[in-house]
mmCIF file of the C-alpha atoms, coordinates in Angstrom:
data_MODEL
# 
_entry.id   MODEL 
# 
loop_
_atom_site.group_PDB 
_atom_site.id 
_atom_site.type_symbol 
_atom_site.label_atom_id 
_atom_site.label_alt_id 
_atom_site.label_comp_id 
_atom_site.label_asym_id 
_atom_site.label_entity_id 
_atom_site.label_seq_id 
_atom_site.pdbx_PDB_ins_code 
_atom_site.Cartn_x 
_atom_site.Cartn_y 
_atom_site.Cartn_z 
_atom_site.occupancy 
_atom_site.B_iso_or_equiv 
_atom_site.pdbx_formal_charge 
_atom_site.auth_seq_id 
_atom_site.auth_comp_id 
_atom_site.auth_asym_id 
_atom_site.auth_atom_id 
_atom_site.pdbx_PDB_model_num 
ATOM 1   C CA . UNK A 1 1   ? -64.308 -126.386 46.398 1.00 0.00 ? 1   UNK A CA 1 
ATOM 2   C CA . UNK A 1 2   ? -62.354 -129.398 47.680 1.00 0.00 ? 2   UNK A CA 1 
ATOM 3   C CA . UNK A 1 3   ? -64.291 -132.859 46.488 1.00 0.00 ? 3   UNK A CA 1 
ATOM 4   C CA . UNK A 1 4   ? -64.948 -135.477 48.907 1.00 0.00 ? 4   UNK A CA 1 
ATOM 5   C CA . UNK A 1 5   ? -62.626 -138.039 50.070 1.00 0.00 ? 5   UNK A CA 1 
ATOM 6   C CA . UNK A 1 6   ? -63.128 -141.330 48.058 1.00 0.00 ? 6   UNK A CA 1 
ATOM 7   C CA . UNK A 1 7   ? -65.331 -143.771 49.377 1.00 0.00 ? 7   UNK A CA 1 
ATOM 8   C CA . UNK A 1 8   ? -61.999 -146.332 49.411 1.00 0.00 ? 8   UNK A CA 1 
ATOM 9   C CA . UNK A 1 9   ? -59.959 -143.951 51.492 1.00 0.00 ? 9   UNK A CA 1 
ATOM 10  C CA . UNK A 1 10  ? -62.696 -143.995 53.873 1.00 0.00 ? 10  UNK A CA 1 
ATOM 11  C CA . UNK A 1 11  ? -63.008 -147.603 54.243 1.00 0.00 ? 11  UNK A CA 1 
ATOM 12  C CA . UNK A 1 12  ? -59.525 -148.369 54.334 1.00 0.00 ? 12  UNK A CA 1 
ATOM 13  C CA . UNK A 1 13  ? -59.462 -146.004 57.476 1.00 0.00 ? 13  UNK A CA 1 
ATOM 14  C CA . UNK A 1 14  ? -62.543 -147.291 59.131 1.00 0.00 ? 14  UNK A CA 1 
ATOM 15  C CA . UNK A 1 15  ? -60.502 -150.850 59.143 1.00 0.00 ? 15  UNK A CA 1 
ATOM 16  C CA . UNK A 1 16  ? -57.034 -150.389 59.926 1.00 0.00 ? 16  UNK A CA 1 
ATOM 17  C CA . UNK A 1 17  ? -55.172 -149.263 63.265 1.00 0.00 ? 17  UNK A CA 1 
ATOM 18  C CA . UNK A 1 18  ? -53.895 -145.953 62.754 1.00 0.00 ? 18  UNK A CA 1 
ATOM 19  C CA . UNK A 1 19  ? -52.388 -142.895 64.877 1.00 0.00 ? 19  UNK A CA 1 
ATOM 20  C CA . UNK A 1 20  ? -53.480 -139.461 64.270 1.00 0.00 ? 20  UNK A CA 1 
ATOM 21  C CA . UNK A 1 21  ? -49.506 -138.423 63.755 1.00 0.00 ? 21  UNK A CA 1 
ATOM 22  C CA . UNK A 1 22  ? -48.946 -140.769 61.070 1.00 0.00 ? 22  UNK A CA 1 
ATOM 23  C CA . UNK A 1 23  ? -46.634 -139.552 58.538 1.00 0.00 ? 23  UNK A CA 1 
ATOM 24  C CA . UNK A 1 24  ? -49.031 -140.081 55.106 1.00 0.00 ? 24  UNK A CA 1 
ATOM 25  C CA . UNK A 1 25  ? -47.571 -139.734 51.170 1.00 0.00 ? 25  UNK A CA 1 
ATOM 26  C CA . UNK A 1 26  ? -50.615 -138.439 48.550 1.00 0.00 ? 26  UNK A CA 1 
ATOM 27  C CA . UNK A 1 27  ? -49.048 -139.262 45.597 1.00 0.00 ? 27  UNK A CA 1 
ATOM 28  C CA . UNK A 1 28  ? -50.216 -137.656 42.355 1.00 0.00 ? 28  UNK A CA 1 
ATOM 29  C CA . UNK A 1 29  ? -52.490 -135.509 44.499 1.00 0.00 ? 29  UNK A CA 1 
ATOM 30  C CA . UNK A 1 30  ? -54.375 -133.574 42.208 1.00 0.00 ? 30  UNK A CA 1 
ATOM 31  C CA . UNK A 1 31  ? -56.319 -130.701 43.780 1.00 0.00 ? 31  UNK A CA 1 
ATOM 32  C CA . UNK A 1 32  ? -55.155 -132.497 47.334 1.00 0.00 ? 32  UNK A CA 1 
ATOM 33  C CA . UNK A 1 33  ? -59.104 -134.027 48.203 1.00 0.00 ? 33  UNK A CA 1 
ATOM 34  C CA . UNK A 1 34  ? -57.147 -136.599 50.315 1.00 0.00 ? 34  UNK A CA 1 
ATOM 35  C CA . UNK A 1 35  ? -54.616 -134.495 51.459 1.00 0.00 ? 35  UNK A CA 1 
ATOM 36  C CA . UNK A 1 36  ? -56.813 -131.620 53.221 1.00 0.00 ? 36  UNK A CA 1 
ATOM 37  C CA . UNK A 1 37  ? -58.644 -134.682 54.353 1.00 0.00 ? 37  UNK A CA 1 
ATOM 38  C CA . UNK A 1 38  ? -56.355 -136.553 56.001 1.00 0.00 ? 38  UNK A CA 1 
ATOM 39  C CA . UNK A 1 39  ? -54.732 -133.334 57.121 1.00 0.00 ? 39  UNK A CA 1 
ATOM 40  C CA . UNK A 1 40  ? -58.044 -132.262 58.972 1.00 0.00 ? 40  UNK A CA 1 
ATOM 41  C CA . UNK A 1 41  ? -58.061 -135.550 60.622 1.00 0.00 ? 41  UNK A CA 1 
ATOM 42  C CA . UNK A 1 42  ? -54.420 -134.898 62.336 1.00 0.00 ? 42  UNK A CA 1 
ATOM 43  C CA . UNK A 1 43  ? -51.583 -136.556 59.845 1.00 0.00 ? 43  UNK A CA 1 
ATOM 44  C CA . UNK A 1 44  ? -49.002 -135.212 58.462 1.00 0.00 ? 44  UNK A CA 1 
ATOM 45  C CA . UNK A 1 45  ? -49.282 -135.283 54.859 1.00 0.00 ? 45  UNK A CA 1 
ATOM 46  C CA . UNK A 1 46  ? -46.279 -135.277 51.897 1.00 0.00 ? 46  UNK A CA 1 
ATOM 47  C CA . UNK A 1 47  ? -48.801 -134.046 48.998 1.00 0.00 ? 47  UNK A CA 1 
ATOM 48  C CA . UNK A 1 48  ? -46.719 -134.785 45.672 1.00 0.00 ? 48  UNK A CA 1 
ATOM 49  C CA . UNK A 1 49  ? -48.218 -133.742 41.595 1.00 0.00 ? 49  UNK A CA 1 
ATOM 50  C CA . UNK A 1 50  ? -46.746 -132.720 39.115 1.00 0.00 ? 50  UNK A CA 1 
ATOM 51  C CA . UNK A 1 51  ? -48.879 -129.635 38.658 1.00 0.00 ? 51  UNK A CA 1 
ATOM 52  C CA . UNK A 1 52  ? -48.337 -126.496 41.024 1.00 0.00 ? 52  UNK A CA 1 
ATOM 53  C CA . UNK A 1 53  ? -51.523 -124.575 39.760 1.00 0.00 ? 53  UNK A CA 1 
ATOM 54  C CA . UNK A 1 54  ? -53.095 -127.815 41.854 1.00 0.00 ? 54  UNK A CA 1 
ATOM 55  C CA . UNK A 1 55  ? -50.464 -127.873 44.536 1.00 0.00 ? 55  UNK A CA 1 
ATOM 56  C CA . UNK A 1 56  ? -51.234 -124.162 45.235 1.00 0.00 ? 56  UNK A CA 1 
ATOM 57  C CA . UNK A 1 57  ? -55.417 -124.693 45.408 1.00 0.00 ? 57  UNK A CA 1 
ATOM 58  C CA . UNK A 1 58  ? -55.114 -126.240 48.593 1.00 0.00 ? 58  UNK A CA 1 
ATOM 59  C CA . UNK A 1 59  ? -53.658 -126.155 51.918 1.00 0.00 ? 59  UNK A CA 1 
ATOM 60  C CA . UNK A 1 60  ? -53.634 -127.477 55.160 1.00 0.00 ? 60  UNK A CA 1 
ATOM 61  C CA . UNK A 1 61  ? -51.818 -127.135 58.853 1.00 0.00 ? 61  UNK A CA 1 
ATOM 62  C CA . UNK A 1 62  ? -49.739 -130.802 58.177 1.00 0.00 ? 62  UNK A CA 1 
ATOM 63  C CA . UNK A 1 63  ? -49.335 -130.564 54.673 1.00 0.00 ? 63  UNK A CA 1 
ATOM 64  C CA . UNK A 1 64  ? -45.994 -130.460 52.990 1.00 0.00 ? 64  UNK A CA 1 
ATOM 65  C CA . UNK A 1 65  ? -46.726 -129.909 48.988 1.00 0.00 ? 65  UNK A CA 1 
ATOM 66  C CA . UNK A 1 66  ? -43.543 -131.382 46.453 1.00 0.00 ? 66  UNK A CA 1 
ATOM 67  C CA . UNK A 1 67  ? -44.170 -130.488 42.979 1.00 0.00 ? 67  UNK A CA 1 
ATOM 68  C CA . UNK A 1 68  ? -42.068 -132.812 40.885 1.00 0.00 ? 68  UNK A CA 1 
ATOM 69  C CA . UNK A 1 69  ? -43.099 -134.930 37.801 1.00 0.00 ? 69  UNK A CA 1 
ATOM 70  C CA . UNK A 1 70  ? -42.497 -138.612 39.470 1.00 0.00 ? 70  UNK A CA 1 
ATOM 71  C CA . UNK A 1 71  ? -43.281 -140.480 35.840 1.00 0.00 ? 71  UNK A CA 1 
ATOM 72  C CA . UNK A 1 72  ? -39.338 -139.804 35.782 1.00 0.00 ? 72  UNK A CA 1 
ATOM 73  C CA . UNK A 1 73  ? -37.530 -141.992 38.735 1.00 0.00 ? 73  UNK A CA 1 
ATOM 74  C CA . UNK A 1 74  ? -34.807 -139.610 38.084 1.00 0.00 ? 74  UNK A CA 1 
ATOM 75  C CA . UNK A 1 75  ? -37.199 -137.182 40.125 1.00 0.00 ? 75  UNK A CA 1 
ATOM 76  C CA . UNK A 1 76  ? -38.376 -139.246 43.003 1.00 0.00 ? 76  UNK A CA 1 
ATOM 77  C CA . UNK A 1 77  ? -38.381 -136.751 45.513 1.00 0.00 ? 77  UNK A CA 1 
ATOM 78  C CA . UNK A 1 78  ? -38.651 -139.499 49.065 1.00 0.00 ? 78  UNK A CA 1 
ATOM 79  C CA . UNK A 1 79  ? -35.402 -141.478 48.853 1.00 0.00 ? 79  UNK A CA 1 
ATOM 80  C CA . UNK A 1 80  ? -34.788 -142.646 52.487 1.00 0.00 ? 80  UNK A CA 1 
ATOM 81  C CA . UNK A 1 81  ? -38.195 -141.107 53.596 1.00 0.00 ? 81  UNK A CA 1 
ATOM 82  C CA . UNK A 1 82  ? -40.418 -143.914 55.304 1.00 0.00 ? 82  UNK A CA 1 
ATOM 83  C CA . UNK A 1 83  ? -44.438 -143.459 55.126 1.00 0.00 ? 83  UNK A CA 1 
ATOM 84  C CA . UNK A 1 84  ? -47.204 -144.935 57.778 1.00 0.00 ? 84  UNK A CA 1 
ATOM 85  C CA . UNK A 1 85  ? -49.691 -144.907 54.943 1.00 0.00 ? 85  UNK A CA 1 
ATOM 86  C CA . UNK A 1 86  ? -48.944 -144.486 51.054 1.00 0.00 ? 86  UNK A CA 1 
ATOM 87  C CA . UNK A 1 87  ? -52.176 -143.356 49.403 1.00 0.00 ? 87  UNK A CA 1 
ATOM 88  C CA . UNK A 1 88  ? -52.079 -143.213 45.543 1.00 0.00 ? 88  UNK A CA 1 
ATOM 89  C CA . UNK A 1 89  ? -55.555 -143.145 43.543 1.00 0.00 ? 89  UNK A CA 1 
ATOM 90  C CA . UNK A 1 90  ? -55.900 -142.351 39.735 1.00 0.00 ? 90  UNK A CA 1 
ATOM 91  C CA . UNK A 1 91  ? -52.452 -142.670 38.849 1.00 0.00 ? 91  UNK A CA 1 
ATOM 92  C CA . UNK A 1 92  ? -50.564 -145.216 37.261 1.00 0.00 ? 92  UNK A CA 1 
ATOM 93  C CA . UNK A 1 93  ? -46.944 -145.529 36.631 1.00 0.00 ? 93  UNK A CA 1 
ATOM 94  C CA . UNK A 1 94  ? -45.445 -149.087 36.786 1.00 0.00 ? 94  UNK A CA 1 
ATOM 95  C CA . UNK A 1 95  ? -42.214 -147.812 36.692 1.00 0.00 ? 95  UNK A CA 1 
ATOM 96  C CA . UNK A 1 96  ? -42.510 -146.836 39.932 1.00 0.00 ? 96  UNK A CA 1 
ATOM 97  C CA . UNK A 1 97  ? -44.163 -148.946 41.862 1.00 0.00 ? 97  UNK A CA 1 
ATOM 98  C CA . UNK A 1 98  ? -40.930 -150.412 43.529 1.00 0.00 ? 98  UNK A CA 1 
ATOM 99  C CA . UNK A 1 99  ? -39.840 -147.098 44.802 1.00 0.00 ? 99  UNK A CA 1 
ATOM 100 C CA . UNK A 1 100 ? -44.086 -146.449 46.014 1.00 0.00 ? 100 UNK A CA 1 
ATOM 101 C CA . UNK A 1 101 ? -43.352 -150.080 48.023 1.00 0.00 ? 101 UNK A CA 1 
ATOM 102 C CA . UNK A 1 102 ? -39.986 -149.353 49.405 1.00 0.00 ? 102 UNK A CA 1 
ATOM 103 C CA . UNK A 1 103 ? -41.498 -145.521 51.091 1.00 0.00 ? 103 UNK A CA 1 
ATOM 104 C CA . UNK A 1 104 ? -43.640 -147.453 53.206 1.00 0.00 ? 104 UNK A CA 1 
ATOM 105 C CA . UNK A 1 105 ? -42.011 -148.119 56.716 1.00 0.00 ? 105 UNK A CA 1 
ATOM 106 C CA . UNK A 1 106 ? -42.394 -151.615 58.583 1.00 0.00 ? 106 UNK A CA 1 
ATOM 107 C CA . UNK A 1 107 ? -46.001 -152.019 59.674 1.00 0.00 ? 107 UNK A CA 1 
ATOM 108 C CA . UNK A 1 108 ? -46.920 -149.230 57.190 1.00 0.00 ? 108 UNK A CA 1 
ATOM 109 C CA . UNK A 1 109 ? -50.128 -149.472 54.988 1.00 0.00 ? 109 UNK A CA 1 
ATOM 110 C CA . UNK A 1 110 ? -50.373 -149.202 51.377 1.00 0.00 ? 110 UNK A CA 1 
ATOM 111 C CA . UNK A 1 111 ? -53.897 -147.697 49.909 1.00 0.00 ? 111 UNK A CA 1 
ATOM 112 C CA . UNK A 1 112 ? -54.296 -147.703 46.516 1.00 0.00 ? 112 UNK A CA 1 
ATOM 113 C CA . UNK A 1 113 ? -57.415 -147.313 43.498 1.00 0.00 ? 113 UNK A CA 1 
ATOM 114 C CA . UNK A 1 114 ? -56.962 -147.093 39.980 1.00 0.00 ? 114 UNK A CA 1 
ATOM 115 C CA . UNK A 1 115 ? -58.686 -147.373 36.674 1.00 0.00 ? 115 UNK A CA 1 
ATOM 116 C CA . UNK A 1 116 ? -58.486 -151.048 35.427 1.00 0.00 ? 116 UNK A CA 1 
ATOM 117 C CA . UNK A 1 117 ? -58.881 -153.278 32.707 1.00 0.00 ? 117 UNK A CA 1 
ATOM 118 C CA . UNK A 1 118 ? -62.344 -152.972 31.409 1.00 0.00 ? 118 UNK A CA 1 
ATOM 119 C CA . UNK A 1 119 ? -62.690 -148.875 31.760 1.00 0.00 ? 119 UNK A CA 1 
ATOM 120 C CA . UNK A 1 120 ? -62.122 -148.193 28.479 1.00 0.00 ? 120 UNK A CA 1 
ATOM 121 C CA . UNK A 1 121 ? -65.818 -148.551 27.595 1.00 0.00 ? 121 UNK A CA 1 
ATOM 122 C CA . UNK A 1 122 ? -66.858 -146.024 29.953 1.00 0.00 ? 122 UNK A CA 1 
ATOM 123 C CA . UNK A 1 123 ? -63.946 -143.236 29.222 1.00 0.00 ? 123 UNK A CA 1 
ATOM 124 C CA . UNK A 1 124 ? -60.725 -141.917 29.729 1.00 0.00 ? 124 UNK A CA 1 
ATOM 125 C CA . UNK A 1 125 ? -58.293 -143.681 30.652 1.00 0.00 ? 125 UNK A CA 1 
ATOM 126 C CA . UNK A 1 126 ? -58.338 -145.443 27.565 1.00 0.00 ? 126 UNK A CA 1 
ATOM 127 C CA . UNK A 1 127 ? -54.774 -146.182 26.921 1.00 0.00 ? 127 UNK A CA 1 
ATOM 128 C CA . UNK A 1 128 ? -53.169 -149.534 28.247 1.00 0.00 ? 128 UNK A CA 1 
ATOM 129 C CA . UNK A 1 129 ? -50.454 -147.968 29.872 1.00 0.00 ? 129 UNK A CA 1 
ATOM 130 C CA . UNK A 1 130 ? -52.728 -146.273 32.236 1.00 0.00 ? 130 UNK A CA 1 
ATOM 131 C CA . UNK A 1 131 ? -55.071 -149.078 32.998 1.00 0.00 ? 131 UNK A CA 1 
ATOM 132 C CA . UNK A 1 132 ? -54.012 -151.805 35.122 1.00 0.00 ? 132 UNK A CA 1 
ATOM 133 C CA . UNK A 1 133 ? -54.945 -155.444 33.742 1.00 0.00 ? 133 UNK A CA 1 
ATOM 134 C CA . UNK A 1 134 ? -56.953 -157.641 36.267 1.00 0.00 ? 134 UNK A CA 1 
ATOM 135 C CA . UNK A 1 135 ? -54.535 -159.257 38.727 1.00 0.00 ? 135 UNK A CA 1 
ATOM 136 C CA . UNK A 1 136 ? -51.234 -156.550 37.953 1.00 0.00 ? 136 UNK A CA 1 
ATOM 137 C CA . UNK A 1 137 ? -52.263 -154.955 41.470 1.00 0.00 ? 137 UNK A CA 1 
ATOM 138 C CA . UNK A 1 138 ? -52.345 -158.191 43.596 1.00 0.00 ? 138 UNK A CA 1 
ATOM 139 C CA . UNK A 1 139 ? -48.729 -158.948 41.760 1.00 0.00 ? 139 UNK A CA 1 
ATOM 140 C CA . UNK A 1 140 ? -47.292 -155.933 42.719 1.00 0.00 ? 140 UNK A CA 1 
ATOM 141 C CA . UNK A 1 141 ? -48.142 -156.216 46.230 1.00 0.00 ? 141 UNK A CA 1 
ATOM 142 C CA . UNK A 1 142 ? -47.475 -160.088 46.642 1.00 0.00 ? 142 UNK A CA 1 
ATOM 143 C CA . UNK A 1 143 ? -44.395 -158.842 49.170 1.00 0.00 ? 143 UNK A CA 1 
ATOM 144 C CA . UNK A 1 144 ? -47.108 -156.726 51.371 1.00 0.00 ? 144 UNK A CA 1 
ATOM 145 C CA . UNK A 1 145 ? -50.017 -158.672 53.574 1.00 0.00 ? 145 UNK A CA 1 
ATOM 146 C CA . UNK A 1 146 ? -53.383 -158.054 51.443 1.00 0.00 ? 146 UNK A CA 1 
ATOM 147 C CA . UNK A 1 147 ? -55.930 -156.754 53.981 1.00 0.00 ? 147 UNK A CA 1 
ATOM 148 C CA . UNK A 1 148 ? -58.715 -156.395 50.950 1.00 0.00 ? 148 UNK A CA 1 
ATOM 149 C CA . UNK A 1 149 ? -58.777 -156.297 47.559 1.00 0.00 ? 149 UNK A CA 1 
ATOM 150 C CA . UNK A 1 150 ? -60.991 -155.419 45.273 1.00 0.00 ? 150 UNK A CA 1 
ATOM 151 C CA . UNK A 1 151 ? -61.712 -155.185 41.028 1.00 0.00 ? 151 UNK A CA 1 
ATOM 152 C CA . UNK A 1 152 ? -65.399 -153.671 40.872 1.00 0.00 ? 152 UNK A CA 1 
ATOM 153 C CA . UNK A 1 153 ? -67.302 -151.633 37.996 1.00 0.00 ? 153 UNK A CA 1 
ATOM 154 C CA . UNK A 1 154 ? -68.476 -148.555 40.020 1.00 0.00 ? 154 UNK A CA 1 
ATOM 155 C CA . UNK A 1 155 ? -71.416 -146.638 38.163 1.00 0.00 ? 155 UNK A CA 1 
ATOM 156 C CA . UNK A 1 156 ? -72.579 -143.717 39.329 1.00 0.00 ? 156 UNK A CA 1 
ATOM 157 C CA . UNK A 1 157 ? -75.720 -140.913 37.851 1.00 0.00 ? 157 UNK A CA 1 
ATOM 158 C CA . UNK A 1 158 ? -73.420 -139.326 35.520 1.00 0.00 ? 158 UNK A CA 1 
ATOM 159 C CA . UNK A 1 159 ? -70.644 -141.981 34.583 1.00 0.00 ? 159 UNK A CA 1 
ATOM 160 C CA . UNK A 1 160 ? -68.904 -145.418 35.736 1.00 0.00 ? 160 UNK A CA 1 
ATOM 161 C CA . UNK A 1 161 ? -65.242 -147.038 35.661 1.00 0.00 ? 161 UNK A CA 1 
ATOM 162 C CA . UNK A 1 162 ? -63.767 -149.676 36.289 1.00 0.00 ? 162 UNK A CA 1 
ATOM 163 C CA . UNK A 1 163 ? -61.556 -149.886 39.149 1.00 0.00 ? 163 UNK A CA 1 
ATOM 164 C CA . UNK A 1 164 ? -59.082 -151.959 41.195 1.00 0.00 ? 164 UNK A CA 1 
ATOM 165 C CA . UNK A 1 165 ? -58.678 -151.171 44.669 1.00 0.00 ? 165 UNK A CA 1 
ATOM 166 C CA . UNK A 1 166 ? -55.924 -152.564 47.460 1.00 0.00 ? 166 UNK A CA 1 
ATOM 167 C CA . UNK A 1 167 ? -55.519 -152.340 51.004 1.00 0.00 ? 167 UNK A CA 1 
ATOM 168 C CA . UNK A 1 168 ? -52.043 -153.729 51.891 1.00 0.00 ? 168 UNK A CA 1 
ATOM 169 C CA . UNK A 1 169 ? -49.551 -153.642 55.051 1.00 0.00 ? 169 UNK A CA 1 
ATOM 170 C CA . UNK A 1 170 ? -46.060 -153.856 55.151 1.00 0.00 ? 170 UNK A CA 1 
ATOM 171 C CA . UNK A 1 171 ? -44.768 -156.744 57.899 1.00 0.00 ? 171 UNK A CA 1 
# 
């Protein structure tokens, strides 16, 4: 069974202007929550993991599935490919972040959520190069307009994180 969509993705998409073709990337997908999602909802969706056992659990009518391991730039698999929305949420790889940026076309929105500084109290991630430090997300985006921002602890029955969150556009 698919999980919900994260409460973020929702948001974002109850603010912004958006077309039911847009062309969306799910980077680090997972078990493609977002993907099936977004797909039901009428884009067309690049879903990209590293993991083809999840690549293969889902599918969807406007879903095109890329299993590559993007930690290595060597394997980005979107050169010259331009994105109306870039989603990416529990994944971090600063590395590339400038090639996440550059996929998104003119006008384009950038939706991101990631474990920040702060989590490692409440679990995994634990290690620093996997947990953004408060600010690093507003830096990386100072080219992009910020629509919202936030850094929040979210708690929940059974656990919590903490968790930075950015809505962006490219103009």
């Amino acid at each position: 069974m698919i999980k919900s969509p994260s409460n973020w993705l929702l948001y974002c998409l109850s603010i912004i202007n958006y077309e039911k073709n847009f062309l969306v990337l799910d980077l680090a997908c997972g078990r493609g929550r977002h993907s099936v999602f977004l797909s039901n909802l009428g884009f067309y969706v690049v879903s990209v993991d590293i993991s083809k056992i999840y690549l293969d659990s889902f599918n969807g009518s406007n879903i095109e599935k890329i299993c590559r391991d993007v930690e290595n730039i060597k394997n980005w698999p979107l050169y010259n490919k331009l994105f109306d929305i870039v989603l990416v949420t529990n994944f971090l790889n600063r590395e590339i972040f400038p090639f996440i940026i550059n996929s998104l076309c003119l006008g384009g929105y950038f939706i991101y959520e990631t474990f920040s500084q702060g989590n490692q109290k409440f679990g995994k991630p634990k290690n620093k190069d996997f947990i953004l430090r408060t600010g690093e997300l507003l830096d990386i985006t100072e080219n992009l307009s910020l629509i919202c921002y936030e850094r929040l602890k979210v708690e929940s029955y059974y656990s919590g994180s903490v968790k930075q969150r950015i809505l962006a556009k490219n103009v």
